[in-house]
TIDRENVO-225440 format. One line per field, with one value per residue: residue number from 0; z, y negated, x negated of N, C-alpha, C in turn. Coordinates in Angstrom, 3 decimals, always signed. Atoms other than C-alpha are relative to their C-alpha. Layout:
<sites>
resi	c(NUM | ...);
n.Z	c(Z | ...);
n.Y	c(Y | ...);
n.X	c(X | ...);
ca.Z	c(Z | ...);
ca.Y	c(Y | ...);
ca.X	c(X | ...);
c.Z	c(Z | ...);
c.Y	c(Y | ...);
c.X	c(X | ...);
</sites>
This chain:
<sites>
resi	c(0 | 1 | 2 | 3 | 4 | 5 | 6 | 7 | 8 | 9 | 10 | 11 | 12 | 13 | 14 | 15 | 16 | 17 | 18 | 19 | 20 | 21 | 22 | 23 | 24 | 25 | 26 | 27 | 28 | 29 | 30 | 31 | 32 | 33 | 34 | 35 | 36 | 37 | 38 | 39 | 40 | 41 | 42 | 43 | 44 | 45 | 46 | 47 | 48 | 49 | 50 | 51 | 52 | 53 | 54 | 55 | 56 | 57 | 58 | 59 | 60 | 61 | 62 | 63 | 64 | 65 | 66 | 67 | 68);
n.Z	c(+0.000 | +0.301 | -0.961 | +0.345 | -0.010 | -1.391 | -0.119 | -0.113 | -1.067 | -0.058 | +1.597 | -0.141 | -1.271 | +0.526 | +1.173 | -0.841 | -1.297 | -1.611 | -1.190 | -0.247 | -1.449 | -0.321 | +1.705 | +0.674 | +1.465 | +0.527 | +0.574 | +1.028 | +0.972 | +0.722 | -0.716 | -1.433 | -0.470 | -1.108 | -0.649 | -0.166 | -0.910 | +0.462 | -0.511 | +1.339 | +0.262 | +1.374 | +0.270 | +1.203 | +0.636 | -0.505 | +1.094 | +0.882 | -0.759 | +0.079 | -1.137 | -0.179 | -0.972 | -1.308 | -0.742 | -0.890 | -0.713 | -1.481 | -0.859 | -0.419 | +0.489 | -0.040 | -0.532 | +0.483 | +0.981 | -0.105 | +1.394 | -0.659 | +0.695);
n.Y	c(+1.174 | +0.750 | +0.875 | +1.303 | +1.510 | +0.701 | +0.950 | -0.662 | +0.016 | +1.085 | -0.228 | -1.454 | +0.654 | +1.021 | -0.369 | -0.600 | +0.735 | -0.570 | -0.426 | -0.716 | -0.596 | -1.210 | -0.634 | -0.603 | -0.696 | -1.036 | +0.016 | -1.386 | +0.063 | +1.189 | +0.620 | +0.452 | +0.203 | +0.935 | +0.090 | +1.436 | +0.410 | -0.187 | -1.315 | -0.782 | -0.882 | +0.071 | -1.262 | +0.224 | -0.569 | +1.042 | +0.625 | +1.477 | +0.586 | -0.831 | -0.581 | -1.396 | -0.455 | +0.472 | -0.317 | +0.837 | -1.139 | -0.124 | +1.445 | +1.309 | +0.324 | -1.341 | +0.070 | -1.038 | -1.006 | -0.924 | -1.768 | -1.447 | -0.824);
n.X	c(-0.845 | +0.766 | -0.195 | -0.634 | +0.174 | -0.154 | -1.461 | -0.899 | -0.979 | -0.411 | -0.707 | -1.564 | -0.360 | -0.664 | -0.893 | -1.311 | -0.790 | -0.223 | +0.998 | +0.365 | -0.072 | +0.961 | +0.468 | +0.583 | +0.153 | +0.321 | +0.636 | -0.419 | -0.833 | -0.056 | -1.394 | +0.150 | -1.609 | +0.631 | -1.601 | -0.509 | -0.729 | -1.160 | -0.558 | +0.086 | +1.318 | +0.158 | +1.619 | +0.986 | +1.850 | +0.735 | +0.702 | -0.356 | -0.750 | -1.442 | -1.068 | -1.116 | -1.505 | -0.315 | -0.801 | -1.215 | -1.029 | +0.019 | -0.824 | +0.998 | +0.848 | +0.813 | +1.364 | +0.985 | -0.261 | +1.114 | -0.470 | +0.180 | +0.768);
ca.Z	c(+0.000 | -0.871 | +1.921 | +2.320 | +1.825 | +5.429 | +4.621 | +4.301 | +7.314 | +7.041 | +3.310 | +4.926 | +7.920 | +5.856 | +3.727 | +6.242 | +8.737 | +11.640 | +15.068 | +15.193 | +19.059 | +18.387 | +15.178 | +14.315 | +11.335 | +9.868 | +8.148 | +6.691 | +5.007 | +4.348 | +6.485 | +9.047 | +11.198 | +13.170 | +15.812 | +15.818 | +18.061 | +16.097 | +17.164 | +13.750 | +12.804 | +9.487 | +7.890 | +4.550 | +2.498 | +3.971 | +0.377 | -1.230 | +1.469 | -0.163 | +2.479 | +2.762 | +5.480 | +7.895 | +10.386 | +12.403 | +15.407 | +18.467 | +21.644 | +22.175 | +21.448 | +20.365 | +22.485 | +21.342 | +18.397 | +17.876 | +14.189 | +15.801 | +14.043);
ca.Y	c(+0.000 | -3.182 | -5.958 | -8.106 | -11.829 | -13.612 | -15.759 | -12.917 | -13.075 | -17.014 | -16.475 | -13.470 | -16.186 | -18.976 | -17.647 | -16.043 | -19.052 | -17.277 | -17.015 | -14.247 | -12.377 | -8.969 | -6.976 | -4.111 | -2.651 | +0.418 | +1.076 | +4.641 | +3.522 | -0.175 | -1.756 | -4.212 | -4.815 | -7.741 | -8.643 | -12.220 | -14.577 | -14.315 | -10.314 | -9.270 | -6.713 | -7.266 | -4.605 | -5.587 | -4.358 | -5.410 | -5.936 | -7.907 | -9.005 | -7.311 | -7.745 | -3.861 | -4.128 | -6.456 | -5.125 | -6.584 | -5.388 | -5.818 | -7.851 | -9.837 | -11.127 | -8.366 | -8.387 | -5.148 | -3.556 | -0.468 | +2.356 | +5.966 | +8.203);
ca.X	c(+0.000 | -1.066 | -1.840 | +1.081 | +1.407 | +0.898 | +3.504 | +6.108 | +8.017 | +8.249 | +9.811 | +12.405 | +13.167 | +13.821 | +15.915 | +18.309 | +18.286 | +16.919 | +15.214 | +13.434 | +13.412 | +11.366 | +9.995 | +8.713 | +6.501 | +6.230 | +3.330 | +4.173 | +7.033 | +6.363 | +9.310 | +9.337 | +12.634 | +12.957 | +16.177 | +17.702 | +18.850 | +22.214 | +22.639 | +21.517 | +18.966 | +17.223 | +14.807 | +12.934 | +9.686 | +6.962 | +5.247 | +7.753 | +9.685 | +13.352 | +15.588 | +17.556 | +19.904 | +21.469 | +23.003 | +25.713 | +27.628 | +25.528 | +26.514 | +23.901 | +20.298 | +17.919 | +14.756 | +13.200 | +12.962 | +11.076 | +10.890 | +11.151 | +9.060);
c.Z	c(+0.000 | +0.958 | -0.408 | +0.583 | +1.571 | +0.239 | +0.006 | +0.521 | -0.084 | -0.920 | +0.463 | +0.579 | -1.033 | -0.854 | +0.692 | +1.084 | +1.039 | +0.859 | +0.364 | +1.687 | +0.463 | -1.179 | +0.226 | -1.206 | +0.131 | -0.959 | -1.349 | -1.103 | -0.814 | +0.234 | +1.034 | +0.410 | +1.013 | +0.636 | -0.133 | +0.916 | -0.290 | -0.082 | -1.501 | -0.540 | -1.496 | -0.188 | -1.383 | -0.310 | +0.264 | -1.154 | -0.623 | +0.457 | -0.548 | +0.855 | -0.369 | +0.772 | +0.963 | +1.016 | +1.001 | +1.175 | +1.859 | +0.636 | +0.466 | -0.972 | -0.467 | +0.119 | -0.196 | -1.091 | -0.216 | -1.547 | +1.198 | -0.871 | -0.054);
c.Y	c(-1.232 | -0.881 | -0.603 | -1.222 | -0.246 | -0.652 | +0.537 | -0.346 | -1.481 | +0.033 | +0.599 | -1.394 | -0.921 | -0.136 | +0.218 | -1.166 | +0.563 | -0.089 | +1.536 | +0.654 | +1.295 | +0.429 | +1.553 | +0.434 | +1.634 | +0.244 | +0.969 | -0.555 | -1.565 | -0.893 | -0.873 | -0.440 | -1.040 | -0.602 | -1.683 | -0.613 | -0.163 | +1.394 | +1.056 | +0.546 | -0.099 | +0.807 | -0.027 | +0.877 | -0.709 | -0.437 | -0.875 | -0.660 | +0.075 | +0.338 | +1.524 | -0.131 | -1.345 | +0.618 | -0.522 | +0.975 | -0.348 | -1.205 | -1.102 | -0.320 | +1.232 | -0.256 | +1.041 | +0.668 | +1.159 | +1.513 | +1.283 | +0.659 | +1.275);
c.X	c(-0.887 | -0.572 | +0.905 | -0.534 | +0.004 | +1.005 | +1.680 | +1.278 | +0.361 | +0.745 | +1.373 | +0.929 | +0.615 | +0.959 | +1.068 | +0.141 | -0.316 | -0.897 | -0.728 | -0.550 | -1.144 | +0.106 | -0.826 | -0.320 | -0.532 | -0.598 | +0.178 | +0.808 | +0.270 | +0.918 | -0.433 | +2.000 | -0.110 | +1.829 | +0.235 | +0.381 | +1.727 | +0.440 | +0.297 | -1.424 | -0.259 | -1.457 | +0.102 | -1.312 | -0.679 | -1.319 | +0.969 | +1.241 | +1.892 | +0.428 | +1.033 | +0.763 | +0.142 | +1.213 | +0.274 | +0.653 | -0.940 | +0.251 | -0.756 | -1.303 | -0.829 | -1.290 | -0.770 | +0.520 | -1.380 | +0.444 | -0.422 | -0.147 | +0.570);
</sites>
């Protein structure tokens, strides 16, 4: 995998409007997931920053996020 851009995560962020709370990456598969202060989980490629999923639904802030192997 290639190195990603540094600027990545500022690119994802600014796009969606958000506070970011906690993140994880996953190297294996090239993902990072990071929780919001708006109670929304967002997990992108961490080469070309292609948001895949937001997910909605929890009750609060999300202070940890963690990929389980």
């Amino acid at each position: 995998m290639k190195e990603p851009e540094r600027s990545r995560v500022k690119t994802v962020c600014e796009e969606e409007q958000c506070i970011l709370y906690s993140g994880d990456i996953d190297t294996r598969k090239g993902l990072v997931a990071a929780g919001t202060v708006f109670r929304v989980l967002i997990v992108w490629k961490l080469d070309s920053g292609q948001i895949l999923h937001r997910l909605r639904g929890h009750t609060g802030v999300i202070f940890d996020t963690l990929f389980l192997n």
